[in-house]
C-alpha positions in Angstrom: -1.1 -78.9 15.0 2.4 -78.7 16.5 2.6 -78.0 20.3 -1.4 -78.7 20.6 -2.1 -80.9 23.3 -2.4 -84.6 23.3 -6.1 -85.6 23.5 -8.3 -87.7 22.2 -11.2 -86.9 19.5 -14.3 -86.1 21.2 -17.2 -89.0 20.6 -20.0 -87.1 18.6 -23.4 -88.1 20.5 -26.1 -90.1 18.8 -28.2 -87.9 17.2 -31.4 -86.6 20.1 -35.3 -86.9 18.6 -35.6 -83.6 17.2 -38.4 -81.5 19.4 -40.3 -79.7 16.8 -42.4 -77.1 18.8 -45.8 -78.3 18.4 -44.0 -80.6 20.3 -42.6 -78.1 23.2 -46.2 -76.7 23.3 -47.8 -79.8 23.9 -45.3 -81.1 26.5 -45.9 -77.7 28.2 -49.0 -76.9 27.6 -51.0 -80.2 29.3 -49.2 -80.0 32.5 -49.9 -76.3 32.7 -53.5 -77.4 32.3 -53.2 -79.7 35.1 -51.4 -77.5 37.0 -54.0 -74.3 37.1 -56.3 -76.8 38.4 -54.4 -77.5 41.3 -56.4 -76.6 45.1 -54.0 -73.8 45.1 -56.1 -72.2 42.9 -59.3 -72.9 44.9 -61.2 -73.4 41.2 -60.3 -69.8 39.9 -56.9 -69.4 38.6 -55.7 -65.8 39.2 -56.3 -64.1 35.6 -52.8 -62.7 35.4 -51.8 -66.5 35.3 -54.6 -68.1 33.5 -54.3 -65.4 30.4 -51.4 -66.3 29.3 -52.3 -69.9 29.3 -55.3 -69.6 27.6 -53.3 -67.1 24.9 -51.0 -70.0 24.7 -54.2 -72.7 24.0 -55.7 -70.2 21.2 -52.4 -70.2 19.4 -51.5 -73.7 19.3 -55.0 -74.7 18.7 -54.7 -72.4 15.7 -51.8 -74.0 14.3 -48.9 -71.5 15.4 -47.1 -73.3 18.1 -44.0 -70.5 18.3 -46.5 -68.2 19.2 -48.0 -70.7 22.1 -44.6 -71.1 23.1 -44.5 -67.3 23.4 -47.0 -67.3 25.5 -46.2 -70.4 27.9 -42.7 -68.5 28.2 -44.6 -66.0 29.9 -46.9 -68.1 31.9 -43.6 -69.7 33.2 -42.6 -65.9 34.4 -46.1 -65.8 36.0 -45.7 -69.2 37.7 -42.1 -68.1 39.6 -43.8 -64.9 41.1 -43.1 -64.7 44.8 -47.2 -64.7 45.4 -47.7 -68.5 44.0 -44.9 -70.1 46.6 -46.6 -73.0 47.7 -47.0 -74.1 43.9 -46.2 -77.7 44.3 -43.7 -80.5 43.1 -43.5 -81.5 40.1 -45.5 -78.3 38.9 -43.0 -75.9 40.0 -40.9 -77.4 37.2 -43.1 -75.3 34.8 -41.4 -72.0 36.2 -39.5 -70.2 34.8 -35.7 -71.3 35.8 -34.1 -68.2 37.7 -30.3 -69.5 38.8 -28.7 -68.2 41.4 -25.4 -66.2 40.6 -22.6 -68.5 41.0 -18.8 -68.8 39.3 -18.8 -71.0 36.5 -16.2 -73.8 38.2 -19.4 -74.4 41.0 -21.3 -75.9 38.0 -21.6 -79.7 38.5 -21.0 -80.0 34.9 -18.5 -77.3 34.1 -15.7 -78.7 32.3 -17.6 -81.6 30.8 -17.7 -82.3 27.1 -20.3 -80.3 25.1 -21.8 -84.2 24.2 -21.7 -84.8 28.0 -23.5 -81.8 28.7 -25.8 -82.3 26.0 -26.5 -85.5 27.3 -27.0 -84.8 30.8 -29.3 -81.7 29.9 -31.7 -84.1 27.5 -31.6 -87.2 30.8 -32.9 -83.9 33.1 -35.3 -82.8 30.6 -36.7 -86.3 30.4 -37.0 -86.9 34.2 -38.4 -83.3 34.4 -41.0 -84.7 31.4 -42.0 -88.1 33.6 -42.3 -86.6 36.8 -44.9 -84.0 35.4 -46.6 -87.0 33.4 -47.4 -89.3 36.8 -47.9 -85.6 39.0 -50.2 -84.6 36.3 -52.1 -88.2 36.6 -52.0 -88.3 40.3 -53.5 -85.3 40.6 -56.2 -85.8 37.9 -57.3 -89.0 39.6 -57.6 -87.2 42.6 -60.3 -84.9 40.8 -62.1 -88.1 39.7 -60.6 -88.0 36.1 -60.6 -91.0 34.6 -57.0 -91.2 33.7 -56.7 -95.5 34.2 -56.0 -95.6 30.3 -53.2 -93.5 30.4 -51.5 -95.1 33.4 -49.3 -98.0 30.7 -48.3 -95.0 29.0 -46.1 -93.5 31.9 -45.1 -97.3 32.7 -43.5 -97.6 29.2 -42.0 -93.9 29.9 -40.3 -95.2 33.1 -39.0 -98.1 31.7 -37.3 -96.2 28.6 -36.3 -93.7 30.7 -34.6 -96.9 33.4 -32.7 -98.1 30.3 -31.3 -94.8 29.1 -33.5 -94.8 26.1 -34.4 -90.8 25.4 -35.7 -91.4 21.8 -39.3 -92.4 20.6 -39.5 -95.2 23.2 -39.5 -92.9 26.0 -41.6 -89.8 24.1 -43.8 -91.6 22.3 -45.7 -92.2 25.8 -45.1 -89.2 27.3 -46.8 -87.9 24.4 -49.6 -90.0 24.6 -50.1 -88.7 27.8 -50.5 -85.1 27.6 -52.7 -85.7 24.3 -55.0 -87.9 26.1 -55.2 -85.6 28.9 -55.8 -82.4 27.0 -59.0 -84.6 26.0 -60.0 -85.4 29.7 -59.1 -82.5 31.3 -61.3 -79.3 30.9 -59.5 -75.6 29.8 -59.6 -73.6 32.9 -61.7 -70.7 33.3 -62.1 -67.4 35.6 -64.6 -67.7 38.3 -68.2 -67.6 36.5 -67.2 -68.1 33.0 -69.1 -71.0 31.2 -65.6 -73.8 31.0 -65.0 -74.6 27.3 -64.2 -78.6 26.3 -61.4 -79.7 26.1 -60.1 -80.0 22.7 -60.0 -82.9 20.5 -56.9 -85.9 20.5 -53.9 -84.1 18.5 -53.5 -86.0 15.9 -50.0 -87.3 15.3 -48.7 -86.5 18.6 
């Protein structure tokens, strides 16, 4: 086009693993697990929090992940609240992100190429992904959950992850992860209430 600027075609990106979301819900919905069993909870998760969670568990277990997506989006509202501050790292990830106001030139990536930004959002969300995987585990083993099988699973992540890999080498772990948690680790319940099993492996996740 005359007097368009010189520049160069933009690089399209390799094509990202699709995240269908039965996906989302799971990678959301075993940390969240992990996380309402935390000490900050001293063994009874407030039931403004632990509603939405277990809304979100009924859902996906029935087959409708939107709708346990739904209902993790407001669990992520419930985690931010003022009253749960000392929610800790990497756990806090699960809140809902609040940004401060702030001119778009202060963004680190304003400017960049919608492929870079693409890019750099996906490498976040993965690091975001593997940090709750080995919190999740640490913490686990610190309730005297037998998570030792699942320990390869976040090495194989970290390496992926180390060589820039963000396709099935890095999620098929991760994924193995919170499936094989969400068959260790018991639902939460409210002080009293008789603590339902955990559900059985996803199959195909």
């Amino acid at each position: 086009m005359p007097g368009a600027p010189n520049k160069p075609p933009e690089t399209a990106p390799a094509p990202a693993p699709a995240e269908t979301p039965q996906q989302r819900a799971l990678r959301r919905l075993a940390p969240s697990r992990v996380a309402l069993r935390l000490p900050l909870w001293r063994g009874a998760p407030n039931p403004d929090v632990l509603q939405p969670y277990l809304d979100a568990e009924r859902l996906y277990e029935a087959g409708d992940a939107e709708g346990a997506n739904g209902a993790l989006d407001r669990l992520a509202i419930r985690f931010a609240e003022p009253r749960w501050p000392s929610l800790p790292e990497p756990f806090r990830q699960l809140r809902v992100a609040i940004p401060a106001p702030q001119p778009p030139h202060w963004d680190p990536d304003h400017g960049l190429p919608p492929s870079e930004k693409e890019a750099r959002r996906l490498r976040r969300y993965a690091e975001t992904q593997l940090a709750l995987a080995g919190g999740a585990l640490e913490a686990e083993a610190a309730r005297g959950t037998d998570v030792a099988p699942l320990a390869p699973l976040l090495e194989r992540a970290k390496s992926a992850l180390a060589a820039g890999e963000l396709g099935p080498p890095l999620w098929e772990p991760i994924d193995g992860i919170w499936s094989g948690l969400r068959v260790r680790v018991p639902i939460p319940a409210p002080a009293g209430a008789p603590r339902p099993p955990a559900p059985a492996e996803d199959a195909g996740a």
